[in-house]
C-alpha positions as CSV (number, residue, x, y, z in Angstrom):
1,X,2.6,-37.8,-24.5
2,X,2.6,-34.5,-23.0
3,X,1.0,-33.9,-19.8
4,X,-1.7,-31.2,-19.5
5,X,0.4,-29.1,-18.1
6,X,3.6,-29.5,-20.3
7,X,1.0,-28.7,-23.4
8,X,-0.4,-25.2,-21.7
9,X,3.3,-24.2,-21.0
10,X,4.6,-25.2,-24.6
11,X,1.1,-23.3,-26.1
12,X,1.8,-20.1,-23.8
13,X,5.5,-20.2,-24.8
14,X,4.9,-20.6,-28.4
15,X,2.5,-17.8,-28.4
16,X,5.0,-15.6,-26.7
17,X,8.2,-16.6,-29.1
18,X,5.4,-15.5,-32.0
19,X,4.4,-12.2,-30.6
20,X,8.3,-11.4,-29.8
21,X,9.0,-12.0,-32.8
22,X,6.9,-9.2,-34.5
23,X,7.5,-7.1,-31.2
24,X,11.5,-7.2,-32.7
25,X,10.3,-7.1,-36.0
26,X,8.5,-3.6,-35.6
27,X,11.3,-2.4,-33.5
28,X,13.6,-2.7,-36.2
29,X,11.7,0.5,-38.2
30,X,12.7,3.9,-37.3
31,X,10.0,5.5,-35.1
32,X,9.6,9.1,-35.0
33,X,5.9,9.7,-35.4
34,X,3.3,9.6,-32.2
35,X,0.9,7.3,-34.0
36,X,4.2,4.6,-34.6
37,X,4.9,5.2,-30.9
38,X,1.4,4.2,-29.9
39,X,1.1,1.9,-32.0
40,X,4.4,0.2,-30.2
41,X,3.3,1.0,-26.7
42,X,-0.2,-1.0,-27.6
43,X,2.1,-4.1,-28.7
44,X,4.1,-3.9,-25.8
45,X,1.1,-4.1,-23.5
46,X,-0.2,-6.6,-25.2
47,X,2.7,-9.0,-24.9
48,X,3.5,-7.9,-21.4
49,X,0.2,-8.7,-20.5
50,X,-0.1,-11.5,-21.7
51,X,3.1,-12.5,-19.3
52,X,1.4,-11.4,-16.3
53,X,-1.1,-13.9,-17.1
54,X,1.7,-16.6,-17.5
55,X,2.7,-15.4,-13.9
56,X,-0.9,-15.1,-12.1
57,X,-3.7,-17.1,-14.5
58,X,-6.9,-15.3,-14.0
59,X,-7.0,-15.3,-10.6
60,X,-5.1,-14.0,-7.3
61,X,-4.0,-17.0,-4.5
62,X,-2.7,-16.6,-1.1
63,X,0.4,-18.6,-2.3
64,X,1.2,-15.5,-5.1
65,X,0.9,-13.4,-2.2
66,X,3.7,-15.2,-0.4
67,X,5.7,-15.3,-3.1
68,X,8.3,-13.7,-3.8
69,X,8.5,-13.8,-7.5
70,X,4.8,-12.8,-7.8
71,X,5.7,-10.0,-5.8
72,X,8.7,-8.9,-7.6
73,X,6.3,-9.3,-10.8
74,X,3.5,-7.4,-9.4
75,X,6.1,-4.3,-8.7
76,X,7.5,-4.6,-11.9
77,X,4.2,-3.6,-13.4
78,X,2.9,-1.2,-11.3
79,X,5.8,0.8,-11.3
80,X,7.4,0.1,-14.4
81,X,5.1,-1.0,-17.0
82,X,2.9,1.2,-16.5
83,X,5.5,3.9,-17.0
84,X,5.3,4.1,-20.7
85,X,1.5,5.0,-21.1
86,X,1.4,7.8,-18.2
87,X,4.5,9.0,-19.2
88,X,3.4,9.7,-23.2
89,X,-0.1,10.7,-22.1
90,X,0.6,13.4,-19.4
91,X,4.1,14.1,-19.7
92,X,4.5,14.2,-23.7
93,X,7.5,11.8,-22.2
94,X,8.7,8.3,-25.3
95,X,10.6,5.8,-23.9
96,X,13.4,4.2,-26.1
97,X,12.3,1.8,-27.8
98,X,14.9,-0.4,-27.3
99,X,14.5,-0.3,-23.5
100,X,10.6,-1.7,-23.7
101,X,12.0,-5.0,-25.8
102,X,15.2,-5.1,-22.9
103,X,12.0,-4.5,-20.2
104,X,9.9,-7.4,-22.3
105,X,13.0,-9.9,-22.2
106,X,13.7,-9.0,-18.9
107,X,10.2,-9.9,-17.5
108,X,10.2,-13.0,-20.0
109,X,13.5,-14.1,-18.5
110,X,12.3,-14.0,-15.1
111,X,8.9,-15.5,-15.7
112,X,11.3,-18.4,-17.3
113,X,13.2,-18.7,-14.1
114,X,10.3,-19.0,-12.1
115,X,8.9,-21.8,-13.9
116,X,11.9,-24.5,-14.8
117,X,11.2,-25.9,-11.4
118,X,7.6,-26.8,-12.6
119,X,8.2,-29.4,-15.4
120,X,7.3,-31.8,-13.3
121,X,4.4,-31.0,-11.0
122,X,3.0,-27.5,-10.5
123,X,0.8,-28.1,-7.1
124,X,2.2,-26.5,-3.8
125,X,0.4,-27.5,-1.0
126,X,1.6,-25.8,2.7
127,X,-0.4,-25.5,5.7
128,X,-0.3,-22.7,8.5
129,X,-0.8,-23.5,12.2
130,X,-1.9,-21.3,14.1
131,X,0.6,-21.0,17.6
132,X,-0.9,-20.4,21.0
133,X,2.0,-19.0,22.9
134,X,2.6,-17.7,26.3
135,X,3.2,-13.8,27.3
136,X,6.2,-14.3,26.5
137,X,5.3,-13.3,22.9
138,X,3.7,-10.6,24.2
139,X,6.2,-9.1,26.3
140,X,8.5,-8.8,23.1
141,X,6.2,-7.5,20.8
142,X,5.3,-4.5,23.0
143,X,9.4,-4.1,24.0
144,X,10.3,-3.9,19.9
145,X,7.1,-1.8,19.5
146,X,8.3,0.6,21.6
147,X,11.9,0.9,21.1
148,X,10.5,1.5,17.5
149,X,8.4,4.4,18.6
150,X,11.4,6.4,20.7
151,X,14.0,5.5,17.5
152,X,10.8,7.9,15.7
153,X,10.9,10.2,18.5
154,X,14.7,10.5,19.2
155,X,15.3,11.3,15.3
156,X,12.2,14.2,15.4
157,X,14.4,15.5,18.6
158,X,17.8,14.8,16.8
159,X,16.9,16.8,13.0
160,X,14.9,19.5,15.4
161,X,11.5,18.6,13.9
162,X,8.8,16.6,12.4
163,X,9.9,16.5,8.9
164,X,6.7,15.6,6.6
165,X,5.5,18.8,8.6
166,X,8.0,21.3,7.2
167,X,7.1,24.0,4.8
168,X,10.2,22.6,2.6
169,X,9.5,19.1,3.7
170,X,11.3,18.0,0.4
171,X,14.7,19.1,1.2
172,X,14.1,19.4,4.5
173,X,13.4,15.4,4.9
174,X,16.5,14.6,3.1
175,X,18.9,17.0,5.0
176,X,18.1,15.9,7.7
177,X,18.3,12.1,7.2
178,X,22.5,12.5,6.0
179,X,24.2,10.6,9.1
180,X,20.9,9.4,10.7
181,X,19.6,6.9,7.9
182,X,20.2,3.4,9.9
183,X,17.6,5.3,12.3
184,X,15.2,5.6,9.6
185,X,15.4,1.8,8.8
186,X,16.1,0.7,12.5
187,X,12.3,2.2,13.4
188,X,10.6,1.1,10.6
189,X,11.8,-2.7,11.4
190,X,11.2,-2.7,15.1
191,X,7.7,-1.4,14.4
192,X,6.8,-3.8,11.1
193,X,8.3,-6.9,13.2
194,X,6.5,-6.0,16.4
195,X,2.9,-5.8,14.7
196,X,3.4,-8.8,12.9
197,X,4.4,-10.7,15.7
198,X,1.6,-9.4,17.2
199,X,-0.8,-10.1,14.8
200,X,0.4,-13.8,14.7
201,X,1.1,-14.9,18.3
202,X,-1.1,-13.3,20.2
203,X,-4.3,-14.1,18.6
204,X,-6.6,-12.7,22.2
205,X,-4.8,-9.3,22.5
206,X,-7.8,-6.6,22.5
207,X,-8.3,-6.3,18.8
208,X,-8.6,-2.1,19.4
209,X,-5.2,-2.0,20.9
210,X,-3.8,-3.7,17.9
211,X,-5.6,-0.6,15.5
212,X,-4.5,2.1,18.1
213,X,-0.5,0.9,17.7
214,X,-1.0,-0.1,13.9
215,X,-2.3,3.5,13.3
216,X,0.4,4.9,15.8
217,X,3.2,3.3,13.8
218,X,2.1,4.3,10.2
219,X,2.0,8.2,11.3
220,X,5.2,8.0,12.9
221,X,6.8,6.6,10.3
222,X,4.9,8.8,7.9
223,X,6.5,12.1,9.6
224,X,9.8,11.2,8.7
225,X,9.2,12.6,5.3
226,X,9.5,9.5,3.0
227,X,6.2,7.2,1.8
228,X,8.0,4.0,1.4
229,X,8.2,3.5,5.2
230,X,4.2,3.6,6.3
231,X,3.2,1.7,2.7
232,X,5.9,-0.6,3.3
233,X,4.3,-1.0,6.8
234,X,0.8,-1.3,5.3
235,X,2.0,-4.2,3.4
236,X,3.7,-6.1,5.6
237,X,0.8,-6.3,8.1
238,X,-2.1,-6.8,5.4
239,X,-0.6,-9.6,4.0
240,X,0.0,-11.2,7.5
241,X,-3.3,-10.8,8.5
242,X,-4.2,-11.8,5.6
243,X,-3.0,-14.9,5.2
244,X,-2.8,-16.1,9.2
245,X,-6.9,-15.3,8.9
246,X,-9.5,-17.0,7.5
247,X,-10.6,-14.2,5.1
248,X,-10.9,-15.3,1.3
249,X,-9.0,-13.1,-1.2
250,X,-11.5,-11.4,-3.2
251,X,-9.1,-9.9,-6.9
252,X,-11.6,-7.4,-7.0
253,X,-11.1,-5.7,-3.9
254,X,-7.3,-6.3,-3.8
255,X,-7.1,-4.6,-7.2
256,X,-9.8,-1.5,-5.1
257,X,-6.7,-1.0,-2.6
258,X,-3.9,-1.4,-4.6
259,X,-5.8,1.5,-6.4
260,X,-6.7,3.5,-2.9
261,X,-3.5,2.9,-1.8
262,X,-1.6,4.7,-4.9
263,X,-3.5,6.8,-4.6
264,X,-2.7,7.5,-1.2
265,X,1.0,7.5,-2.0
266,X,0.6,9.9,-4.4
267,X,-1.5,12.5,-2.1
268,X,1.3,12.2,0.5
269,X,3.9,13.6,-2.0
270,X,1.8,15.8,-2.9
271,X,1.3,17.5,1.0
272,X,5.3,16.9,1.2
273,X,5.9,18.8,-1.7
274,X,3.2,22.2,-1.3
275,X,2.4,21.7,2.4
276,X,-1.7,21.6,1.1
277,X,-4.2,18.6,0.4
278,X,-6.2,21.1,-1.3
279,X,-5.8,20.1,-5.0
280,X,-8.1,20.1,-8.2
281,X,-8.3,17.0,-10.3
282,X,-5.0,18.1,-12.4
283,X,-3.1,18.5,-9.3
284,X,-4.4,15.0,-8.4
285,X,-3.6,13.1,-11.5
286,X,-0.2,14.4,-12.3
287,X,1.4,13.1,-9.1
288,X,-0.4,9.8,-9.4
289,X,0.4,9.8,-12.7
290,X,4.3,11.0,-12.2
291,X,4.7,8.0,-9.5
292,X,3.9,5.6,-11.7
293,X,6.2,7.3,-14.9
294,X,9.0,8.2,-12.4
295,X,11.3,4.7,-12.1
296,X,11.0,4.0,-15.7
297,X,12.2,8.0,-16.9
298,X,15.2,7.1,-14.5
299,X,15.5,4.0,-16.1
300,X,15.8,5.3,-19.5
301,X,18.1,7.9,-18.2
302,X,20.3,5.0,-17.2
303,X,20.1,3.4,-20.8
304,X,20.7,6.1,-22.1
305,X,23.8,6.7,-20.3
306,X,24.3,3.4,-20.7
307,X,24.7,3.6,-24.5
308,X,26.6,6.8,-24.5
309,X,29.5,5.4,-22.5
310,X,29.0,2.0,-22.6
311,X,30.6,2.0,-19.1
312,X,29.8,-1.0,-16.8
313,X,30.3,-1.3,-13.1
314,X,30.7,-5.1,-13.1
315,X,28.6,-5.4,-9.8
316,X,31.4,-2.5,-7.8
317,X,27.4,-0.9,-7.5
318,X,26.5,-3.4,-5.0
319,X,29.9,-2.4,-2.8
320,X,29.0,1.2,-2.9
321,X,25.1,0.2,-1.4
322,X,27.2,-2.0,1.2
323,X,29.5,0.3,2.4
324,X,26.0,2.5,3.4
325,X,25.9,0.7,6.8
326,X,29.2,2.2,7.7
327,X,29.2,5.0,10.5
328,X,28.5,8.5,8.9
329,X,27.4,9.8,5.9
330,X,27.9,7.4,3.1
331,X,25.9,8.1,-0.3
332,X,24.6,5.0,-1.8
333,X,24.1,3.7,-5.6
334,X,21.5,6.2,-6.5
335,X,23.1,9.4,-4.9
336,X,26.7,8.4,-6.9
337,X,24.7,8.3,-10.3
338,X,23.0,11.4,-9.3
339,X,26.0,13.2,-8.8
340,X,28.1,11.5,-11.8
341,X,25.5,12.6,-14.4
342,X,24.9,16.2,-12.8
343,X,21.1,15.8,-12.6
344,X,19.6,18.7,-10.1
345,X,16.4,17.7,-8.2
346,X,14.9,17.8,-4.7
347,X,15.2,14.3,-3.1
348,X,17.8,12.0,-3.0
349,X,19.7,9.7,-5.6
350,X,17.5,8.6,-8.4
351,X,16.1,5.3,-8.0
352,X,17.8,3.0,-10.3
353,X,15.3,-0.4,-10.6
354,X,16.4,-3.9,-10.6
355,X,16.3,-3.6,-14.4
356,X,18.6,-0.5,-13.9
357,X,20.9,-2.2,-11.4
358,X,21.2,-5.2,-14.3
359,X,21.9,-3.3,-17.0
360,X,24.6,-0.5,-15.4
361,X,26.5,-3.2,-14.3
362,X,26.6,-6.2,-16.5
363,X,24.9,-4.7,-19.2
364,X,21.8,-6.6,-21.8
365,X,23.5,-9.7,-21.1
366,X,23.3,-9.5,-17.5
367,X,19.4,-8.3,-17.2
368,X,18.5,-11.3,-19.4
369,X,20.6,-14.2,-17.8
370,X,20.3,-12.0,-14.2
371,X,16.5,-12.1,-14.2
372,X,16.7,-16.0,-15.1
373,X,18.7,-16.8,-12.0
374,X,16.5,-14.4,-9.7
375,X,13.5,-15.9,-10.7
376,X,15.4,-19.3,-10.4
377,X,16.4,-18.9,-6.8
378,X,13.8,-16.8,-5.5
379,X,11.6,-19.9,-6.4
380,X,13.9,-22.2,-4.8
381,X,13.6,-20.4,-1.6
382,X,10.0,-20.1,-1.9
383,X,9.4,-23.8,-2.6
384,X,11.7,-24.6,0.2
385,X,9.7,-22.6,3.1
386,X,6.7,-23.9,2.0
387,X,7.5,-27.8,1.2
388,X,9.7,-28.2,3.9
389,X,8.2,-25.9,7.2
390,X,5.4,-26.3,9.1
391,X,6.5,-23.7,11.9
392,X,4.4,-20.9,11.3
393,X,7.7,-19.0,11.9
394,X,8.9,-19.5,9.0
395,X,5.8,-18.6,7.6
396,X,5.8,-15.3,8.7
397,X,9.3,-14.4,7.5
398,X,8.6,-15.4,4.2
399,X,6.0,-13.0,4.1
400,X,7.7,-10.4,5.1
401,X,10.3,-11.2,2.8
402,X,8.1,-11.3,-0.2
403,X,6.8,-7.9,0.5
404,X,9.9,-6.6,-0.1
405,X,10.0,-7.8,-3.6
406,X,7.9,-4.8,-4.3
407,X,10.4,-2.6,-3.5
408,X,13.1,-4.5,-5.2
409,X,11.7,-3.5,-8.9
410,X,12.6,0.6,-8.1
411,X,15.1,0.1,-5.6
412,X,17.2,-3.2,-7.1
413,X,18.2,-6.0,-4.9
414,X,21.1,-4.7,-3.0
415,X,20.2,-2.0,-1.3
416,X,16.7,-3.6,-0.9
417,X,18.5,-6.9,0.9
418,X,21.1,-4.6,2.6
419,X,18.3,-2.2,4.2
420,X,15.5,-4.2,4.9
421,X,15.3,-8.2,4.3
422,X,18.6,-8.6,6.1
423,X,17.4,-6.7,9.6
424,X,14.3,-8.5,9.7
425,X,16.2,-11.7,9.5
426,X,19.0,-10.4,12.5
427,X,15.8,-9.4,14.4
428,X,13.4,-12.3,14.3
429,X,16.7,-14.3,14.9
430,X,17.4,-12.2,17.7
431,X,13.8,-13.1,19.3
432,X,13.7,-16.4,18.5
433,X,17.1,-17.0,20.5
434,X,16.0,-15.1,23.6
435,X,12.4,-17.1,23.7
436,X,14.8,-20.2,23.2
437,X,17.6,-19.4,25.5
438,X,16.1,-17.5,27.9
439,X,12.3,-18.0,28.1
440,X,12.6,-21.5,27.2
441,X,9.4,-20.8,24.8
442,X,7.2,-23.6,23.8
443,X,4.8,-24.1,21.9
444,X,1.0,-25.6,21.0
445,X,-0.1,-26.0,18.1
446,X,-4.5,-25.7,18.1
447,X,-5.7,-25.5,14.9
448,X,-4.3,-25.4,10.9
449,X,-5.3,-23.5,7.8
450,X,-4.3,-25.1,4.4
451,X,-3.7,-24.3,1.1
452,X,-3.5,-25.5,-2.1
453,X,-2.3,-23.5,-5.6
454,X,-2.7,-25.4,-9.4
């Protein structure tokens, strides 16, 4: 007999194989006509939304916000999936058809990868305890804060000016960022460490002084020129307070800021690109519209390339993001493919998605058995912080890991692991060996949050 919850997984998966098939059935017929094209992008958001019900269920938990396959999942659609709909609505823009079934499998295969570890049991339970430490914790979160905020203010001295605050702020941000990039990154993970720390350890600090440097950090970062920083920012520190509160997730009002905060994003590029916030509803819902088309017209650039040279990399793309951390100017991934297929825009190198990344280096192949094996060990690592950890430590870097799983669906996972996840890590190593070493930190643990997921 099958359990309960080997019969739902067999019923969703035989639904899916069903719908694929006439999803590959249809593809198989020349398209040419806008009506055929609709008609395809209203199939293909069926089936892909049916798969985000696989991953979520009808409901948001606090464990799908610590993980980092829900959060890879959750980027995926917002700034992939969506793509096809803005992009033929506003910018009169088809995506191959080919590319939404590689986009479909790709998903699948993750989604697949994620849950082999489930055949078994699917309830995580994990606990948080809250830590009452001594200054200590303090001390360091103030000293990372603010070596944070002069990294910010050295680079405004070092380019001249406050970029974002440039008439030409486009080209401006970027020509000034060629040699100085590790400062970019160095600032943004002082300051995203130093709040979180913050918000976790020292649970009596004066709750306006934690607003005052929160707000502080997001507009410093937000005059270098470049969005991802403050949201990236944003992120990190919602979902720790979050989750190291007591506050219930409401899906309603998540959903409400995702909105507000795309929103947001979109009025920022906006001011970067004219220098005015003064902008009719056109002018609003182009952007907003263009930020959510962008990653998958780049990513259909790369198919197409793709198929015209059937050129792979065989991974050499993750050597050229590497070699990034090297003193001086050294383009990465995106900036090589910029230059290779001659494209002219302001900005830098186009962002290439994980999908992209898959695809340009070990081609169809690689996105459907590379997706597997993400969702496979990104599981594995999940499963293994929360099973196995009841430091509250641990916690907190698994959050800010996760976050970044956003950023992995436009940006792919090397430079994403390269730029951010790795000096997190080095840095909350870093502070957890001088409060060991040198402090001789200890700890007490006063009270404990649970959860449970189904």
């Amino acid at each position: 007999m099958l359990s309960k919850f080997h019969r739902k997984s067999v019923l969703n998966m035989s639904l899916f194989t069903i719908a694929l098939f006439l999803f590959f059935t249809l593809l198989t017929f020349k398209l040419s006509s806008q009506s055929q094209y609709s008609n395809i992008l209203m199939l293909f958001y069926l089936i892909n939304g049916f798969l985000f019900y696989i991953a979520f269920g009808y409901k948001v938990t606090v464990l799908d916000l610590i993980s980092p396959n829900k959060m890879l999942i959750l980027g995926l659609f917002l700034f992939l999936m969506l793509g096809p709909y803005l992009g033929n609505e506003y910018f009169y823009i088809q995506i191959d058809f080919r590319l939404l079934f590689i986009m479909t499998i790709g998903i699948f295969s993750l989604i697949l990868g994620s849950k082999v570890l489930y055949l078994k049991k699917n309830t995580i339970k994990f606990s948080i305890k809250k830590t009452i430490v001594s200054h200590h914790w303090l001390l360091i979160s103030r000293f990372l804060y603010l070596i944070g905020l002069l990294v910010i203010l050295y680079y405004y001295i070092s380019v001249g000016n406050i970029p974002i605050l440039q008439s030409n702020a486009e080209s401006f941000r970027v020509e000034a960022k060629m040699g100085k990039g590790s400062l970019l990154i160095v600032a943004y993970v002082f300051l995203t460490v130093s709040l979180a720390i913050y918000q976790v350890y020292c649970i009596n600090s004066n709750v306006k002084i934690k607003k005052i440097f929160f707000v502080l950090a997001v507009l410093g970062l937000l005059g270098l020129g470049y969005r991802g920083l403050p949201m990236q920012l944003l992120l990190d520190n919602f979902l720790v307070y979050l989750i190291f509160s007591s506050k219930k997730i409401n899906t309603f009002k998540l959903i409400m800021l995702l909105f507000i905060t795309f929103v947001c994003v979109s009025l920022i590029g906006y001011f970067r690109a004219t220098g005015s916030v003064n902008m009719g509803f056109r002018e609003f819902i182009i952007p907003t519209a263009w930020l959510g088309t962008v990653n998958l017209t780049n990513l259909n650039l790369l198919f197409n390339k793709f198929t015209e040279l059937g050129h792979l990399y065989f991974g050499k793309s993750y050597f050229i993001d590497l070699f990034t951390i090297l003193p001086g100017y050294q383009p990465n991934f995106g900036t090589v493919l910029k230059e290779q297929f001659n494209l002219n825009f302001d900005g830098e190198g186009i962002s290439i998605t994980l999908l992209g990344e898959l695809l340009i280096n070990f081609g169809v192949t690689g996105v459907i058995v590379g997706m597997f094996i993400i969702g496979t060990f990104l599981e594995l690592f999940f499963l293994r912080i929360v099973k196995y950890s009841n430091d509250d430590l641990y916690i907190l870097i698994l959050i800010l890991i996760s976050a970044k799983f956003v950023r992995v669906a436009t940006g792919g996972i090397a430079p994403i692991f390269i730029y951010y996840i790795m000096p997190i890590l080095l840095l909350i190593i870093g502070v957890k060996f001088v409060l060991i070493i040198i402090f001789k930190e200890g700890k007490k643990t006063n009270s404990e949050k649970n959860f449970v997921s189904n």
